[in-house]
Structures are given as structure tokens and as C-alpha cells.
Phi, psi and omega in degrees: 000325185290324165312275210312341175256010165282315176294322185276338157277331183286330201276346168275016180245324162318303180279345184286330182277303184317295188318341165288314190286317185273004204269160178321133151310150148336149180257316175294119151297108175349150177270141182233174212236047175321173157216094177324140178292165186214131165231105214263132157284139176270129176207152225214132190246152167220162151269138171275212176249006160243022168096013180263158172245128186232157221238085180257130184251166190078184187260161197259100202253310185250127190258133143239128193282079176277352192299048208281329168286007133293342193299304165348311197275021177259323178287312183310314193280335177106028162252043131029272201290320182323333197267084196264003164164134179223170187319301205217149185196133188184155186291350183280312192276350183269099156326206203239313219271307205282331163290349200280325148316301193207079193304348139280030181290328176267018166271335186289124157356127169258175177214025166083324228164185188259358185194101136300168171283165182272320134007271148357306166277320225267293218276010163321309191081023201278170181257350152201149203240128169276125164270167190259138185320305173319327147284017194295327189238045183249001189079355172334291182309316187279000175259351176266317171288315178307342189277342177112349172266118190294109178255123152242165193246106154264212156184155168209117156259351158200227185275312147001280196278001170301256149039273172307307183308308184283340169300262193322267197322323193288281175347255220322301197267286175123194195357235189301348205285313182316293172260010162292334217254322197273334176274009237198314186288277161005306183269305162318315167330287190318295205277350170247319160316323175312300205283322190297331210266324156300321189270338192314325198250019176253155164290182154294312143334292218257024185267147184270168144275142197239119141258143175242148170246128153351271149074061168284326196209177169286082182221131164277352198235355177255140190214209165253134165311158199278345191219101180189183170296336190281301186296350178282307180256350154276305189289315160336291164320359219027061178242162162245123183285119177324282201323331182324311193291343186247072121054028182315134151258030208184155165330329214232107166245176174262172180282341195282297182336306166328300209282354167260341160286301160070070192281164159300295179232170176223141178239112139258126177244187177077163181279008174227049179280341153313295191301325165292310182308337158283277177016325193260333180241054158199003182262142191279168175092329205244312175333319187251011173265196195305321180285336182300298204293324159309348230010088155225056174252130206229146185254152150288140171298181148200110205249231124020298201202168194248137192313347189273316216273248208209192167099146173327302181301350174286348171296346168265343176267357170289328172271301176318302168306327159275358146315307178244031176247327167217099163306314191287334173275322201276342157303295144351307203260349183099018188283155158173194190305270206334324174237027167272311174299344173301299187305303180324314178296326206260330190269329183269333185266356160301284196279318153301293261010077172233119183270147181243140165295145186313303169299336139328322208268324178303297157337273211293339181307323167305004217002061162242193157324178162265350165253029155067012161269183176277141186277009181197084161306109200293135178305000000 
């Protein structure tokens, strides 16, 4: 009796699986987890520095500059390639240190001027156009945003307004640019707090007088207003900037004028800063004045763009200046040749990524070349 009911559980048990195997499937399915693909376009509103508020939408691949003393910090930070057209371009206006970053820099489009047609612009195809500060209130921007293409006004005249200007480019642009530019901000702060906070206790008596010469062209007498980026990092450095003391509101001095300040130091700069700087210690009237007779005559760097000026590379003229305006506090503190050539490599391989060689970088603390002449040798 127990077989048979052992036989009789199995063949139910037999028929119940065949019966499983054959029956209709669920109306229901497991549940599954799609995920539609999504894509957010980016988009990004800033006030610009004449106070527009502009609307950019995508990623900002292609620029057009009209700007040229902004064009520098596109080569520096390594955005370059971004750059699809600028006011004026030649191999005469990219130094030798800006082919030397980014050789194609004398291939970008020139577009004649500071005010192209918008047409021009048009057939660039850019995704955002920088105007040049000087147009600001010609309606310029505003006739290129009507065309769908997004125009801003950046500007800088010292440190400040650097700053404020690479926030608003950092914003526009976005990802790494964004943050070299906010790490840039940072350092420029950092590094004039440094110097201000050392320099901060001299009187004034005892503060040197600082002349800058330009040194755009062969001139001892072209210089800076009294209210500029130069006056910014001297007095900072603990210098008193000359033109300050006669209120120069202009470019332009006389030589009697020099020889009655009768300066501590002199900073030549620019690219024809070898020529001035002999000039000055073989011309009479200049030959005998304090910074000469003193050896404090000091030529300036320059990269990209020139460090005394405006531009990324001016974060570098922050250290430079107190070495040589106050050698002794910035020795004390560890500025000196050795590691202003530190900086520079740590500073170009930040921003480029280019390592420049112990010796590039000494050329340039020399304002000289990147093959280590003067770019305007003196006869």
C-alpha cells in the first residue's frame, strides 16, 4: 500500500511540472529600469564690466578677440585653440616667448581692426566675441547679440579689475579654464597681500622713488599716469611711483622733469628695454642721475605679454618688483634670482603646461628672448 502511494505522489508530482512547463506565461513581466539618455545644454548668464547681462548658451568652443591686450591670457592659460579670430595678427604682433607656447598663434584669422563688420563675425561662426574696451558705448555688442552671437566687455587697468575680468571669463568658459583662472585670482590676492603686509611699515621718506619707462619705442620719457597698473605693484613692492608725485596724468614726460625727481630706480621694460637701459647709462643728464649712478637700473620681464602691464603673466611682476625695489626685505623672505626662476617654471607649467628649461626661464627673468637675445639689440 505504501508503493502505490508513493507511485501516485510521484506521477502528481510529474504531471504538475509537465503542467507548469506547458501553461501560458504571465501577463506581467519582471519589472525593468530604463534610463532615457538626457542631455542639459549648458547655459550661463554673467554681467559683464559694462554692466550687460548676457546670456551664453553651449559650450564656448570658438572666440573671437577683439581685445589685443587681452589676447595674451588665451595663450598663457592654453586656450589657444579657442581663439578663431582677433582684431590684428602677424608674426610681428605674437612674440617670440607666445610662438614659443602656442606656434600657431600667427594662423589665427586677423579681422583688420577693433570693429569688424558684424557680417565678419558672422561668417567666424563664434560662440562668443570679446569687444574691444573702447567700444563699449558705440553699441557694438549690442549689434552682434542681435545677430545671435554673444558679446562681452572685459576689461582690466590693475589688479582688481583683473580679477573681477578672469571671474566673468572663468564663468563664460567653464570647466579647466575656470579653474586656472579662479587659481590665478587666488594667487594674485595671496601674493599682494604678501608683499603689502612686508612692505607696509616704511614711511614714506624712506620708501625709493620708482620710474617706469614703457619702453614700447626708444624713449626715456614715455611712461605710465600716475593711476595705472604700474602704480599698483610699486607702491605695493614699497616704492613711491613717480609720476605720482607731479600727478602725471599721461604717458608722456619731459627729460627735465625726470632729472628733478631724480628717481631711486628705474625699471625698463618693453621690448626695447636693453636700448633704453643702455641709453640711460651713456646719456649725459641721465648718466648722473641716483638710479643710474646707484646701479639700479633694472630691465623687466616679459612673456606672452609684458609683465609690468596687464595680462596673466602680471602675477609674476608681483615678486619681481619687490626684488627689486626692496631687495632686502624680499631676500629676507626667500624672493630672490633663484626662486623667481622657480616661479616662472611652476608658473608656465600651471598655466601652458609647458616646461620652459632652467635656462628659458633665466632669459626671460633677463627680459630677454627665448634663445636668449634681446629682442631690439643694443648698437
Amino acid at each position: 500500500m505504501k508503493k502505490i502511494t508513493s507511485i501516485i505522489a510521484a506521477i502528481a508530482m510529474v504531471a504538475a511540472i509537465v503542467s507548469s512547463c506547458n501553461s501560458t506565461p504571465a501577463t506581467t513581466s519582471p519589472t525593468q529600469t530604463t534610463t532615457e539618455p538626457t542631455t542639459t545644454e549648458r547655459v550661463v548668464t554673467v554681467t559683464d564690466m559694462s554692466g550687460d547681462t548676457v546670456t551664453i548658451t553651449g559650450e564656448v568652443k570658438k572666440i573671437v578677440n577683439l581685445w589685443p591686450a587681452g589676447t595674451s591670457s588665451f595663450f598663457v592659460m592654453g586656450a589657444g585653440d579657442l581663439i578663431v579670430g582677433l582684431a590684428v595678427n602677424s608674426p610681428g604682433t605674437m612674440n617670440s616667448w607666445t610662438q614659443l607656447f602656442y606656434p600657431d598663434c600667427v594662423n589665427i584669422p586677423a579681422l583688420g581692426g577693433i570693429t569688424p563688420s558684424v557680417e565678419d563675425l558672422v561668417n567666424l561662426d563664434p560662440d562668443l566675441v570679446i569687444i574691444h574696451p573702447s567700444t563699449a558705448a558705440s553699441g557694438l555688442a549690442q549689434q552682434i547679440r542681435d545677430v545671435g552671437i554673444p558679446a562681452i566687455n572685459i576689461n582690466f587697468s590693475d589688479y582688481e579689475t583683473m580679477v573681477q575680468a578672469y571671474t566673468i571669463l572663468g564663468e563664460v568658459l567653464g570647466g579647466e579654464y575656470q579653474q586656472k583662472l579662479e587659481t590665478w585670482c587666488n594667487a594674485v590676492e595671496t601674493k599682494l597681500a604678501n608683499i603689502r603686509n612686508l612692505t607696509k611699515n616704511i614711511p614714506e621718506s624712506e620708501r625709493p622713488v620708482v620710474f617706469y619707462i614703457a619702453g614700447q619705442t626708444e624713449s626715456l620719457t614715455t611712461t605710465m599716469a600716475a593711476n595705472s597698473i604700474i602704480s599698483d605693484w610699486v607702491e605695493s613692492a614699497g616704492g613711491v611711483y613717480a609720476p605720482r608725485l607731479i600727478s602725471l596724468p599721461a604717458g608722456e614726460i619731459t627729460p627735465e622733469a625726470v632729472f628733478a625727481l631724480n628717481p631711486d630706480v628705474f625699471i625698463s621694460a618693453g621690448v626695447y628695454q636693453h636700448v633704453n637701459k643702455h641709453a640711460m647709462e651713456t646719456t649725459d643728464g641721465w648718466k648722473d642721475l641716483k638710479a643710474v649712478t646707484g646701479n639700479r637700473v633694472h630691465t623687466n620681464p616679459y612673456g606672452c605679454f609684458n609683465w609690468d602691464r596687464f595680462g596673466l603673466e602680471s602675477q609674476l611682476q608681483i615678486n619681481c618688483a619687490l626684488m627689486n625695489i626692496q631687495p632686502e626685505i624680499a631676500a629676507a623672505n626667500g624672493i630672490d634670482r633663484d626662486s623667481m626662476v622657480s616661479e616662472i617654471r611652476d608658473f608656465y607649467q600651471t598655466y601652458t603646461d609647458y616646461d620652459l628649461s632652467q635656462t628659458q626661464a633665466e632669459y626671460m627673468l633677463d627680459g630677454l628672448r627665448p634663445d636668449g637675445t634681446e629682442e631690439f639689440p643694443v648698437q
